[in-house]
C-alpha positions as CSV (number, residue, x, y, z in Angstrom):
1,X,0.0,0.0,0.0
2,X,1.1,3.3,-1.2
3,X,1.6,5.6,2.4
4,X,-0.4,8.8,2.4
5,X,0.4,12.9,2.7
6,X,-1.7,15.1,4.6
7,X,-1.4,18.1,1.9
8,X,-4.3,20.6,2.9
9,X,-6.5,20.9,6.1
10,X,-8.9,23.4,7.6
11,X,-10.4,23.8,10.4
12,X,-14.3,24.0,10.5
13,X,-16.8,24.5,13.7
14,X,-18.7,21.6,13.2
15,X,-19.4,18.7,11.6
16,X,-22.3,19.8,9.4
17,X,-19.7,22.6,8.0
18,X,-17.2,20.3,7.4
19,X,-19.8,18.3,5.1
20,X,-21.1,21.4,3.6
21,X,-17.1,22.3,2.8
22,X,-16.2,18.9,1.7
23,X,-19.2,18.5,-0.8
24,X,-17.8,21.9,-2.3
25,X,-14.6,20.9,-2.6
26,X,-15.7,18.1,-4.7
27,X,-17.5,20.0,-7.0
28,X,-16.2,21.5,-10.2
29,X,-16.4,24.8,-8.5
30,X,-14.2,23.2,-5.3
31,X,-11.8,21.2,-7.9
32,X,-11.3,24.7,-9.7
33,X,-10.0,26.3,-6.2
34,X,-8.1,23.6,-5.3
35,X,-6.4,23.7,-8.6
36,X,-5.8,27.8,-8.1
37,X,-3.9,27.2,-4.6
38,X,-1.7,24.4,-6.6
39,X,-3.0,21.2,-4.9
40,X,-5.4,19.3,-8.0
41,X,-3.8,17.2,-10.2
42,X,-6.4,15.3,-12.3
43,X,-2.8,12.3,-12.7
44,X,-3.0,11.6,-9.4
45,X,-6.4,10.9,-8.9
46,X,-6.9,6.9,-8.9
């Protein structure tokens, strides 16, 4: 098994922003951020 890399955390209230946050960030919209701060990379995706 290939080990892991913590490469972006927030910190959130609560749990229900954290969902709210996640679903975002798997959006196009949230793929398209993550991509502007330099951490998507459609390669490494499996």
């Amino acid at each position: 098994m290939e080990s892991l890399e913590i490469i972006y955390t927030e910190n959130l209230n609560s749990r229900i922003e954290a969902r709210k946050r996640e679903k975002y960030l798997k959006s196009a919209a949230g793929r398209r951020f993550l991509k502007s701060i330099g951490i998507w990379d459609r390669s490494s995706i499996g």
